[in-house]
C-alpha positions in Angstrom: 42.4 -25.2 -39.4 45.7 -24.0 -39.2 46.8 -21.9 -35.9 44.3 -19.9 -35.3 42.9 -19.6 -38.6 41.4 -21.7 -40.9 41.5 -22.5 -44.3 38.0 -21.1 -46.6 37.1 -24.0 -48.9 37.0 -22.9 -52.5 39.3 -19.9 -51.5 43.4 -19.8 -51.4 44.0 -17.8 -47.8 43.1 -18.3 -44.2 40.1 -16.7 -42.5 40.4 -15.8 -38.5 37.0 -16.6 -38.3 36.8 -18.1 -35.3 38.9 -15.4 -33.5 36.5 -13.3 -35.1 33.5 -15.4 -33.3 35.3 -15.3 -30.0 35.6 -11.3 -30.8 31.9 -10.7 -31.2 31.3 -13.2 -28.1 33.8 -10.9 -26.2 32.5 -8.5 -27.1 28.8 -8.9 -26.4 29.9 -10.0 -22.7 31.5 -6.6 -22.8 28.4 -4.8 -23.7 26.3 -6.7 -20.8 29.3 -5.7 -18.3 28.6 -2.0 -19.6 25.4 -1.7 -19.6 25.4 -3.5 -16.1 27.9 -1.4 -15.2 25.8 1.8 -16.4 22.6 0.6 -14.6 24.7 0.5 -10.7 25.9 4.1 -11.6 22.3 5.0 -12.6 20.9 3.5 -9.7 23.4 5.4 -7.6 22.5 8.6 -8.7 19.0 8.2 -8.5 19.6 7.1 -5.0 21.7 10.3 -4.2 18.8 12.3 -6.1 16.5 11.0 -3.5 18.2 11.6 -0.7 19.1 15.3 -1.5 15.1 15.6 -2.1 14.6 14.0 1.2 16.9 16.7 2.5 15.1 19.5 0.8 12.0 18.6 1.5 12.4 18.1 5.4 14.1 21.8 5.2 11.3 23.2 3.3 9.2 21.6 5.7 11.2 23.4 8.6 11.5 26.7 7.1 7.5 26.8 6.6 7.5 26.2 10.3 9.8 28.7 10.9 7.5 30.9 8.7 4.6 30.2 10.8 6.0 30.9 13.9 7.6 34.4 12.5 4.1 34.9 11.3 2.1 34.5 15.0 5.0 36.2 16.4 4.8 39.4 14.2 0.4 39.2 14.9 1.1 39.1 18.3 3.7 42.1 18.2 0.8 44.2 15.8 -1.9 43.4 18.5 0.8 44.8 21.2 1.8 47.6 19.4 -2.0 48.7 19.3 -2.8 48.0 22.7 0.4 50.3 23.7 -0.6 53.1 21.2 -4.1 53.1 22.6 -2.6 53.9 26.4 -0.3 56.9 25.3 -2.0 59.8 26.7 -2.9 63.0 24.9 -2.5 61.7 21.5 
């Protein structure tokens, strides 16, 4: 081996082979950092996803009370409006 190369038997030049080794190693440590990496921010966003559905579905849930109120509300007005219609005289 000669700096960081070394000599190919049977061949007349030097090969960085073993840079090339450390490369690919590098390189696959790389890879697990990334995909590690890509997993958290993943994670993250389905996290966030679940919250903002949380959200929505406790103001769905309010609004369908809301609903229900505005619906007895307008029943009782209708029943009201009857009763009042029924005491105007001469109509």
């Amino acid at each position: 081996m000669i700096g960081i190369f070394q000599r190919v038997p049977g061949m007349n030049f030097l090969s960085p082979l073993p840079i090339l080794e450390k490369n690919i190693d590098q390189k696959q440590v790389s890879s697990d950092k990334d995909q590690t990496s890509m997993l958290k921010v993943i994670c993250n966003q389905r996290n966030r996803f679940r919250a903002r559905l949380q959200e929505t579905e406790e103001e769905i849930r309010q609004l369908k009370e809301k609903i229900r109120a505005q619906t007895a509300d307008l029943e009782k007005t209708k029943t009201d409006n009857v009763k009042l219609y029924g005491k105007i005289p001469g109509l």
